[in-house]
C-alpha positions as CSV (number, residue, x, y, z in Angstrom):
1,X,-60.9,49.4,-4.2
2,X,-59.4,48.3,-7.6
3,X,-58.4,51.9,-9.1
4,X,-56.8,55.1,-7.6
5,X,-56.3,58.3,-8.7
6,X,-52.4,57.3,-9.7
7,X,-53.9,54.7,-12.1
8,X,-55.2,57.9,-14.3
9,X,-51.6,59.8,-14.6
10,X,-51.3,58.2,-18.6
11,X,-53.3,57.6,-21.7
12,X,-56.0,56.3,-22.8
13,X,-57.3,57.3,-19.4
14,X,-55.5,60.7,-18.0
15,X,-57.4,62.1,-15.8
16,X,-56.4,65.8,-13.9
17,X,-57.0,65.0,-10.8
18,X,-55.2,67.7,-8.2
19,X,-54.1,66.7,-4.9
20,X,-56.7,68.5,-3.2
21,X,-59.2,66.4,-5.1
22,X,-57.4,63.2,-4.7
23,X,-60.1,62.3,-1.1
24,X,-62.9,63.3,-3.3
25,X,-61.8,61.0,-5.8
26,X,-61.4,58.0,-4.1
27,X,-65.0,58.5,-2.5
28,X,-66.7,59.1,-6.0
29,X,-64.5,55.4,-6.9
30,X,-65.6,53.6,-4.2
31,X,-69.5,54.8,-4.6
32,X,-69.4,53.9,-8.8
33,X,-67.4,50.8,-8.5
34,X,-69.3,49.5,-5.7
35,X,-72.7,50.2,-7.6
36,X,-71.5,48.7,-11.1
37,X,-69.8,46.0,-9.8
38,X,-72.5,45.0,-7.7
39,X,-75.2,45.2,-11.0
40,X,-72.7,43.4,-13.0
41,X,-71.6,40.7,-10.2
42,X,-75.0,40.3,-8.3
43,X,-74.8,40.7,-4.4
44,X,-73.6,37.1,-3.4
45,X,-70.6,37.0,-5.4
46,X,-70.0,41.1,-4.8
47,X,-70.3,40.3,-1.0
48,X,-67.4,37.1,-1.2
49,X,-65.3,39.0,-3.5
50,X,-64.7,41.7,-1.2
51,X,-64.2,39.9,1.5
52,X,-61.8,38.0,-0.6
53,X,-59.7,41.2,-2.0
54,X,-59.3,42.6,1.6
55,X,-57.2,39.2,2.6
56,X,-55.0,39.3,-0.1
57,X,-51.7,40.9,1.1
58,X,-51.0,43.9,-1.2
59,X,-49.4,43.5,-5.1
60,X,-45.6,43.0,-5.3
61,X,-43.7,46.3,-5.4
62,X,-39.8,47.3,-6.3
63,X,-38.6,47.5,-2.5
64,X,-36.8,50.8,-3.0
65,X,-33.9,49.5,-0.7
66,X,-36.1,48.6,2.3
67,X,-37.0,45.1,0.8
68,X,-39.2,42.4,2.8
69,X,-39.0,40.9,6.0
70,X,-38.9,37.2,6.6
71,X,-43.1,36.2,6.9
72,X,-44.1,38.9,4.5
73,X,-46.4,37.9,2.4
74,X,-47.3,39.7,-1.4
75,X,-49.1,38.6,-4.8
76,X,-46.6,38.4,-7.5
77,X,-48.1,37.6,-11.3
78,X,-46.0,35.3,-13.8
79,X,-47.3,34.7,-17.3
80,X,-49.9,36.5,-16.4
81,X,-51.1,34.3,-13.3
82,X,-51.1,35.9,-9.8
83,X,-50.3,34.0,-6.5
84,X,-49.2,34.8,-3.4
85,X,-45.5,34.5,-2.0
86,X,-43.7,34.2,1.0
87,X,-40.9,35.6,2.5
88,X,-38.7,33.3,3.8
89,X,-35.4,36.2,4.1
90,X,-34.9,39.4,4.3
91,X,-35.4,40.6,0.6
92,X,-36.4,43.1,-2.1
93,X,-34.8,40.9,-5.3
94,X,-37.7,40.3,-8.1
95,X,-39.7,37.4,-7.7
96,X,-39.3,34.9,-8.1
97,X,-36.0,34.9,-9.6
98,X,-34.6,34.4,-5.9
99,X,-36.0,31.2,-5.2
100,X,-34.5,30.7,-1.9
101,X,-35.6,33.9,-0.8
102,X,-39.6,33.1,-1.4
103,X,-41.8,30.4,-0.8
104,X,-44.8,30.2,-3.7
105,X,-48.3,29.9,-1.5
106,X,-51.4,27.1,-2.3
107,X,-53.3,28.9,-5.6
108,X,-55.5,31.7,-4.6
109,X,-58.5,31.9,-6.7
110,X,-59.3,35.5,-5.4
111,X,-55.6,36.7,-6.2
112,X,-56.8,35.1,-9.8
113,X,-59.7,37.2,-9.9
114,X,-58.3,40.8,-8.4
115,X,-54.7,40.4,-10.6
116,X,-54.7,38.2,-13.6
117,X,-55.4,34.6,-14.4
118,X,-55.4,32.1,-17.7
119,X,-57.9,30.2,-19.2
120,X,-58.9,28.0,-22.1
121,X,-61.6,28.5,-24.6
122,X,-62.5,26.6,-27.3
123,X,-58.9,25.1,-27.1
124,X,-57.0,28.0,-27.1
125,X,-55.0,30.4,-24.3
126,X,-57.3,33.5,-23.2
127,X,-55.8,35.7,-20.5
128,X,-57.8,38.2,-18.1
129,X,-56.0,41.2,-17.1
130,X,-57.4,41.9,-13.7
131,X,-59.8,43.9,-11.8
132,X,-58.2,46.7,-12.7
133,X,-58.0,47.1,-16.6
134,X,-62.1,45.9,-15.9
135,X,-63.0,49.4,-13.7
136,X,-60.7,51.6,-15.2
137,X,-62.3,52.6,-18.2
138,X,-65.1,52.9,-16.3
139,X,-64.0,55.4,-13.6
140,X,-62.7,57.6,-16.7
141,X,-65.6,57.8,-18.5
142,X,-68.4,58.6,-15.1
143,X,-65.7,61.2,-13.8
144,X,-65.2,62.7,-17.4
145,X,-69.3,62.9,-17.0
146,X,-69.6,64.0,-13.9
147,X,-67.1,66.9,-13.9
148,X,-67.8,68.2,-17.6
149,X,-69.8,71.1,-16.0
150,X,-70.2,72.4,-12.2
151,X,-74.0,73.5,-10.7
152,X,-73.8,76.7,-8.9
153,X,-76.6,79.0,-7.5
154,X,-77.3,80.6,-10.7
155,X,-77.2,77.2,-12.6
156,X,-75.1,74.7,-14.3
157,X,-71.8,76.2,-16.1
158,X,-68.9,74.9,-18.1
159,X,-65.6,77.0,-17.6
160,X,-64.1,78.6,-20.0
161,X,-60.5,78.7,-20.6
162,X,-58.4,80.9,-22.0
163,X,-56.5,80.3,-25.3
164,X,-58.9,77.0,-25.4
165,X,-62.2,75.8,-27.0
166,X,-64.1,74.0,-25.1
167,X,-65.8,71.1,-26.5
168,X,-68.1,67.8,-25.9
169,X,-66.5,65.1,-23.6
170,X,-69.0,62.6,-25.2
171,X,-66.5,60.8,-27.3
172,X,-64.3,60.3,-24.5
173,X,-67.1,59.1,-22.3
174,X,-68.5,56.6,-24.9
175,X,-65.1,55.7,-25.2
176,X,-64.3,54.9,-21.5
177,X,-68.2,53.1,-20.8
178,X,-67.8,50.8,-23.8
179,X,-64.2,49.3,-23.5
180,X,-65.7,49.0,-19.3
181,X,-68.2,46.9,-21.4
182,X,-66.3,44.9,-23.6
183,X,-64.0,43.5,-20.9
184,X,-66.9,42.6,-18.8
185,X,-67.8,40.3,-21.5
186,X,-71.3,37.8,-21.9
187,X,-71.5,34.2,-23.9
188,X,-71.0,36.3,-27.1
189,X,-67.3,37.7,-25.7
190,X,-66.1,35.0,-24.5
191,X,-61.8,35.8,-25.5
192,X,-59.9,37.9,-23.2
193,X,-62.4,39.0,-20.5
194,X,-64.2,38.7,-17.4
195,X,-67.5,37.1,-18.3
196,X,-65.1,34.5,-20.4
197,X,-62.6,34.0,-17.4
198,X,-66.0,33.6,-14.4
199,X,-67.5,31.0,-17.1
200,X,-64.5,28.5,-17.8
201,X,-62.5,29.0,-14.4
202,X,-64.6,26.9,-12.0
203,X,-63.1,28.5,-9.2
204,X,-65.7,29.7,-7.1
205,X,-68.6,26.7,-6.8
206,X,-68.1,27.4,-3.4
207,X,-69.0,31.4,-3.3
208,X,-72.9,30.5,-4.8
209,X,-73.2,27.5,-2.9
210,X,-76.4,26.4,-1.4
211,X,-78.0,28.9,-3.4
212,X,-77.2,28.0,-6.3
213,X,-76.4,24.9,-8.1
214,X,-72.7,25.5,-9.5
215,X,-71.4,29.3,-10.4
216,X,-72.2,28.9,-14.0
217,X,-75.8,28.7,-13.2
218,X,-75.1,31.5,-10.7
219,X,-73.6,34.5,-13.6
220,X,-76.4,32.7,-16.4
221,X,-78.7,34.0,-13.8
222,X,-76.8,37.1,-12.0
223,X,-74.0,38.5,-14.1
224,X,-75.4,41.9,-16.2
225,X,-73.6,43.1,-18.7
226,X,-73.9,46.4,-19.5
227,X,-75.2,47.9,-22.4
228,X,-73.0,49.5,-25.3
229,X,-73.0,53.5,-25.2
230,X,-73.7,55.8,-28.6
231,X,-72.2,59.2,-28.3
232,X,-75.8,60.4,-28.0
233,X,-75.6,58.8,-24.7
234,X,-77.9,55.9,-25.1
């Protein structure tokens, strides 16, 4: 939902992912991300932010000379807020440098969530990045995992290559699971990510609502971060 396999062609996260893998890929993404989000989220607020990604119309894009119709709609993020535009002529110049040619929408706290919002804390500016830079790191490092070695009938192998020495992918793993932690965030990292930007935004009341009070006792009850990794793997 968040990552593809495109999002993996440069470091700190290059992944070799051939095109004949590229299906098998996106099922292993939406399996993980689906399962770590959900721990990390709870259900109730997994549930509504799906539902809320899949109405957002899709990121804004260079045109390539095709440009967009009058009534298309995109999400466009300035200093580092995302909303949603509209159309109003038949366009593909940046937004939203051509004001007559776009129409800025009512603020979209789900567009906030999925592609980059501001908040304050403690009286100063703290940004989140986006769904995204979130599941990244974490797709690298349970792929890197999972594809280290390959279980055939005769047992579980690592390939050799030639003109190559192959060693541990634990350092790259560790890497990969605890940046996944430290932009997920918890009361103690509270600058620059997502635990930080659910706490002080006090956007979604409504998403936890009857069931719980306000969303703030909602995540002090429901959000999980996860645990730091040591290269031992625990």
């Amino acid at each position: 939902m968040f990552v593809v396999a495109q999002d993996y062609n440069r470091l700190p996260y290059n992944l070799q992912i051939e095109t004949d893998q590229s299906t098998i890929f996106q099922d292993f993404v939406n399996y993980h991300e689906e399962e770590r989000l959900r721990k990390l989220l709870g259900n109730l607020f997994y549930d509504s932010m799906v539902t809320g990604y899949n109405a957002l119309p899709a990121l804004w894009i260079a045109a390539n000379g095709t440009g967009y119709s009058i009534g298309n709609q995109v999400v466009y993020v300035v200093d580092g807020k995302a909303d949603i535009y509209t159309s109003t002529a038949n366009t593909n110049l940046l937004l939203p440098s051509n004001v007559a040619g776009w129409i800025k929408q009512p603020f979209n706290r789900w567009a906030r969530l999925v592609y980059g919002d501001t908040y304050e804390y403690t009286g100063y500016p703290q940004k989140w990045y986006g769904m995204n830079r979130l599941v990244k790191p974490l797709i690298y490092a349970l792929w890197t995992a999972y594809n280290y070695d390959t279980q055939l009938g005769a047992g579980v192998v690592v390939s050799l290559k030639e003109n190559s020495t192959v060693i541990s992918p634990m350092q790259r793993i560790v890497r990969g699971w605890n940046e996944f932690a430290k932009w997920a965030g918890d009361y103690d990292e509270l600058e620059n990510t997502f635990f930080g930007f659910l706490y002080y935004c006090e956007y979604f009341d409504s998403d936890v609502t009857p069931e719980y009070p306000d969303f703030k006792n909602y995540i002090s009850y429901e959000f999980c971060k996860p645990e730091d990794m040591n290269t031992m793997g625990i």
